[in-house]
N, C-alpha and C positions, 0 to 999 in steps of 0.2 A: 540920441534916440536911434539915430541910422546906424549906430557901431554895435548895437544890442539888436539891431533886426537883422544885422549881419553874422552875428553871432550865433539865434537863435535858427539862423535857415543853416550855418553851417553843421550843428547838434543835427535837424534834423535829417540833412542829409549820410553825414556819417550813421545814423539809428538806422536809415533806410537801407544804406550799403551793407550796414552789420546783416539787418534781417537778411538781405539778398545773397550774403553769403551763407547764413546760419541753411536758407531753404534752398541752396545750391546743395552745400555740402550732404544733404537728407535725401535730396533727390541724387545724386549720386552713388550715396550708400543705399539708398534702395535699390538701387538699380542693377548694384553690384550684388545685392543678395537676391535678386528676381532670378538674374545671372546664375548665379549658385544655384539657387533652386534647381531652376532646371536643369544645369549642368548636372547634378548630381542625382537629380530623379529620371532623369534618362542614361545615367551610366548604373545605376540599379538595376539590376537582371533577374527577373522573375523565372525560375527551373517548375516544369511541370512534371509530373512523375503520376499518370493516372488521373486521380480525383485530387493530387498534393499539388498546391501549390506553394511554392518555396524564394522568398526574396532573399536574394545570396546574400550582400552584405547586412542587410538589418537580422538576416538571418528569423524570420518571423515566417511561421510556416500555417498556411491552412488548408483542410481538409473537406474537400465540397462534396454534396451526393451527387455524382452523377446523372442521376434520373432525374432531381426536381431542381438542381444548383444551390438547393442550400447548403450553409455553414453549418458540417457539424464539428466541427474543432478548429479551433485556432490557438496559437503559443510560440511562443520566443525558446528558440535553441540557443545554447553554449552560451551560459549568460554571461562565463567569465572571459569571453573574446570581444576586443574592442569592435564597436562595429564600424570602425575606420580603418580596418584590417581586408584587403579584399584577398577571397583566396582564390585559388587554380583549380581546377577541374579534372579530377586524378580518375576519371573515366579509363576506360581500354576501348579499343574498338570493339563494337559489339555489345556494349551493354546497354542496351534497350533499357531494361527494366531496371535502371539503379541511377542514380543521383552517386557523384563520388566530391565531396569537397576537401580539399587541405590547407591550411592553414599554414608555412613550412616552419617547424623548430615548434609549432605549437600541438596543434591535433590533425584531425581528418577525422571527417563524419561519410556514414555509408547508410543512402537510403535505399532498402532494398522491395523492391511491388513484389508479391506475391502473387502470381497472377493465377485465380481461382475459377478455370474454363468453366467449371459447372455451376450451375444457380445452384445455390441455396434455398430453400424449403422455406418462408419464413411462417408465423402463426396466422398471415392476415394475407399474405400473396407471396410469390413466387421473387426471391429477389437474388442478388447475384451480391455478394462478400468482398470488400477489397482489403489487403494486407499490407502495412508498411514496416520492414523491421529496422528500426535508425539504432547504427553503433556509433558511439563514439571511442575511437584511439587518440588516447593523448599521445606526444612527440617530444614533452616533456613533463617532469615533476611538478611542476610550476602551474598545470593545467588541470581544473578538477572537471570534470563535466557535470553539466547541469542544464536540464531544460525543464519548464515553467508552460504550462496548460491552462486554459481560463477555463471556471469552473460556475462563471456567473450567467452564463444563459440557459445551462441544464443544471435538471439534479442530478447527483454523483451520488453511487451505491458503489459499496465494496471495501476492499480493505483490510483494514483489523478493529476486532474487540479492542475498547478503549474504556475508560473508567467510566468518565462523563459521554455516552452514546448517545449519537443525535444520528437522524434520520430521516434523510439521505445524510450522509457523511457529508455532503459540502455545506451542510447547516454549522459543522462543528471545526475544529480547530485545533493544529497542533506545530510546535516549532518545526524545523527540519530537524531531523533526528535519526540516529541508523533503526534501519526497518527490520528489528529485531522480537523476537516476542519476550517481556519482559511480566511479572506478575505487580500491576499497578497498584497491589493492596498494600505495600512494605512501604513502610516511611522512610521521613528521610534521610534519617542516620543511619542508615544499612545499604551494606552493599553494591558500590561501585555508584552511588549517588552522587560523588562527587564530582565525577567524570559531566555529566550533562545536569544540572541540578534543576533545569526548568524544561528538563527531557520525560525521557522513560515515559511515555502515555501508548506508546500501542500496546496490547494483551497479548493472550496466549491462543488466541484465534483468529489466524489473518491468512492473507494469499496475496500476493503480487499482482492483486489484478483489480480494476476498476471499469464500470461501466456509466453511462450518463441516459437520459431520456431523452439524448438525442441521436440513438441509434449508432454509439459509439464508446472504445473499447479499447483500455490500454491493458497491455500483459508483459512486466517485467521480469528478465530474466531470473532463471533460481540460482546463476552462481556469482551472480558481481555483487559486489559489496555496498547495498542499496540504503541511501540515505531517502526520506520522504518528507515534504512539508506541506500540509494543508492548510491552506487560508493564515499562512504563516501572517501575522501580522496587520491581518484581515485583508490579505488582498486580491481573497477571492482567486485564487491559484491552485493546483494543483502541483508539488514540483517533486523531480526524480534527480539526486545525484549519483553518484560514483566513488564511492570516499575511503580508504583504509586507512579511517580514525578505530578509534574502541569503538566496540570492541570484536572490530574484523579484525584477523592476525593478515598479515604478507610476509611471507617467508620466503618469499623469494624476488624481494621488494620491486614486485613490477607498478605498473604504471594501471591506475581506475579504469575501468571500460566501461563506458555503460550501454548497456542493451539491452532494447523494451520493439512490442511489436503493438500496433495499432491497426486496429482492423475497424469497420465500418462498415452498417449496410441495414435499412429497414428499419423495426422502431426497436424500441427495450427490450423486448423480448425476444424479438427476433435475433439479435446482437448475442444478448447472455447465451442462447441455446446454441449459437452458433459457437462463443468461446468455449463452453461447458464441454461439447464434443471434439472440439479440438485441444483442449488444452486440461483437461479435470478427468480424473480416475470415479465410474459411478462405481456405488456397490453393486455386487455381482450376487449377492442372496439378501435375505431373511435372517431375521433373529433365529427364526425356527419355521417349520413346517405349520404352524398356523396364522396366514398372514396377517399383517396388522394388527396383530395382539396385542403390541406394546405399544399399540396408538389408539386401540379402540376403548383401552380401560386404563386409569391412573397409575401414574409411579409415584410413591411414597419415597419420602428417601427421611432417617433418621437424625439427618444434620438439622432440619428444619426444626427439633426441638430441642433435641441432648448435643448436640456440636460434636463435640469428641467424648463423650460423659455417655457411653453407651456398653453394659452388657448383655448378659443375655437373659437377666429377669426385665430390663426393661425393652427390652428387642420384643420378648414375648406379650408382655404389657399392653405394647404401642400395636404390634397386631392383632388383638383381640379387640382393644379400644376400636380399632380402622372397622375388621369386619363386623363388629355391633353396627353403625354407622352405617355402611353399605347398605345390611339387613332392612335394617331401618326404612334408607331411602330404594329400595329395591334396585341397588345399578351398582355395579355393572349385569352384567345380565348373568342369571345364575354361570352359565356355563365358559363365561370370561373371566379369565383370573387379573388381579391387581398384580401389582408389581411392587415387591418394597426391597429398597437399597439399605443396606446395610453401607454407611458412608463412614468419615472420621473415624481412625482407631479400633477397627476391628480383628485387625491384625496386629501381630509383636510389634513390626515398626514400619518406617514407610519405607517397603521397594519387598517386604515376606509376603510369601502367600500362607502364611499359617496362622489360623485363628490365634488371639491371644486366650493362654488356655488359663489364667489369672480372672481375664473378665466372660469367658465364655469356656467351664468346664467341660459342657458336654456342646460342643458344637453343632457334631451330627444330631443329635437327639430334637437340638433347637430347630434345625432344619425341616427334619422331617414335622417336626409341631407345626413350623408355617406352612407348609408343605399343604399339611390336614385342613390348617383354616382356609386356603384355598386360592397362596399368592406363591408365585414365581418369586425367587431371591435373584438378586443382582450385589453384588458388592465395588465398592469404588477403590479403584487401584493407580497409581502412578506410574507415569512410564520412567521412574529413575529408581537410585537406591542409595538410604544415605551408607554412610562409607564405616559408620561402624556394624552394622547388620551383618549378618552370618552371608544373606545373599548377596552382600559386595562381595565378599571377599570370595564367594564359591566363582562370581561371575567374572572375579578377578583372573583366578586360577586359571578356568577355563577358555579363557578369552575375548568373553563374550562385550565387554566394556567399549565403547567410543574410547578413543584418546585424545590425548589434546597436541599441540601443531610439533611437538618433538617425536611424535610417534611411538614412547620408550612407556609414557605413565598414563592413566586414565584422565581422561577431560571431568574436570570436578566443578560444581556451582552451587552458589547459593540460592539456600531457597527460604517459604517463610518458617521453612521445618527444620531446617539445617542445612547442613552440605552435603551435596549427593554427587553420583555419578551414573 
């Protein structure tokens, strides 16, 4: 019995010395990563530039108002640098106003304040604008730039026409993809589909530029080769790259830049009105000499019933039909005229101005007929031409064509009508 109590107290003592090392060795390894921690959160260097604040290597930047300290942007720069990478401070003396980081053999990033002495006007008070313009230069092939915006505490407006349109844009969702305008109606089998096949979603109406309802405002550049992803794989992002994939050409195979300006200041409105004047062409007149005509009374347009199935007995048809109708409901007001488009196939082909004289013998005559019933015509026109029309070939001669990256032959594309130029 005493050789089994001796036995039983030495099991327990070795179980006791196991734990006592198992919670040595824990306490250790904690100790050494409390260590770390803070080693490393104190060799973190926070760069302030204005209302930016910028952690060098996590490389995680945010953008505060000024006036009240809130957050209106935050995002992670250069996703594709490790952030165990610290870089150097490629400053000059004297630059106040700029943040200069490099990375060496890889990029250098340039933040640049735009410093805006005068206040800003805003709709609701008096506020003052701040501008940040971040470039990135790569330092090698190897480095694509890319930075990522969070897009989950405001709504985002802006952008492009997309198929599936949601509103605000950060409700909706699209891969990264080059920020091209492409005509999202063509299926899959046509046209350069292969290239991106869970791409192609922006339209044929966009701008480089985005705003949020938190008083903030990105505007990317018009000539770098701009990839975009929203909510790529739901994550609530915003992101811009840099990329000479298809179908940007480089002909002179340099190196991506990317470059976008960020401004902030006041609320949504204030922000837009501010980019709008700084950065957008307004119109400069009027349809015509009697204002808002073409907003005070309807546009008919003839796609809405015949598509492309339109001449000029049913041209005359549909506006007689219209103004009985009008009559009827008494509006627009006798002395406002409607508006009817002539759309799809009224011309020989797409990029002529010449009626087709097949489906419309007396053009003139039809004119002055809608003329009498008491609408203004508009017709719908393309801004290309396809390449067998009489007007490629006049516009050929002359010169008048884009070309494409050899400089020698016209820039040519598909479209859901054919190939044009």
């Amino acid at each position: 019995m005493a050789g089994n109590d001796d036995v039983v107290k030495k099991q327990r003592r070795r179980k006791v010395c196991q734990a006592v090392i198992v919670v040595t060795v824990l306490l250790v390894v904690g100790a050494v990563g409390v260590t770390l921690w803070y080693f490393l959160r104190d060799t973190e260097v926070e760069l302030r530039l204005g209302g930016a604040r910028l952690l060098q290597n996590a490389r995680q930047i945010t953008i505060v108002n000024q006036t009240n300290n809130n957050i209106t942007l935050e995002g992670k720069l250069g996703l594709n640098i490790s952030d165990s990478l610290t870089p150097t401070d490629c400053r000059q003396l004297g630059d106040d106003d700029k943040l200069c980081l490099r990375w060496e053999g890889i990029a250098e990033l340039e933040i640049l304040r735009d410093n805006l002495l005068e206040p800003t006007t805003g709709t609701s008070s008096e506020i003052t604008t701040q501008c940040y313009e971040l470039t990135w230069t790569p330092l090698s092939d190897e480095f694509t730039p890319k930075d990522c915006y969070s897009t989950s505490a405001a709504n985002w407006f802006g952008g492009s026409e997309t198929f599936s349109q949601r509103w605000p844009v950060s409700n909706g969702s699209s891969l990264m993809q080059p920020y091209v305008t492409w005509d999202h109606t063509w299926d899959t089998g046509r046209y350069d589909y292969e290239f991106y096949p869970d791409h192609w979603r922006y339209g044929s109406l966009q701008e480089r530029y985005w705003f949020s309802s938190r008083g903030v405002a990105i505007k990317a550049d018009d000539l770098i080769p701009l990839h975009v992803g929203l909510n790529d794989k739901g994550d609530e992002q915003l992101c811009l790259m840099a990329n000479f994939s298809h179908p940007y050409n480089n002909p002179a195979s340099e190196y991506p830049v990317l470059k976008y300006t960020v401004c902030h200041g006041g609320h949504l409105r204030d922000i837009h009105d501010f980019m709008a004047d700084r950065y957008f062409r307004k119109p400069r007149g009027i349809p015509d000499d009697r204002t808002e005509v073409m907003y005070r009374a309807p546009i008919y347009s003839t796609a809405g019933r015949y598509g492309q199935w339109i001449n000029q007995s049913t041209v005359v048809s549909f506006a007689e039909e219209i103004r009985a109708w009008e009559q009827e409901l008494d509006f627009p007001a006798a002395d406002v005229r409607s508006t009817l488009e002539l759309d799809d196939m009224w011309a020989e082909d797409y990029g002529s101005i010449e009626f087709d004289t097949a489906r419309f013998p007396d053009a003139s005559g039809m004119v002055g007929a809608l003329h009498t019933l008491g609408f203004r015509i508009t017709v719908w026109a393309v801004p290309h031409l396809n390449v067998w029309t009489d007007a490629f070939q006049e516009a050929m001669r002359k010169g008048y064509l884009v070309l494409d990256s050899t400089g020698g032959l016209p820039g040519l594309f598909g479209w859901r009508r054919g190939t044009a130029g």
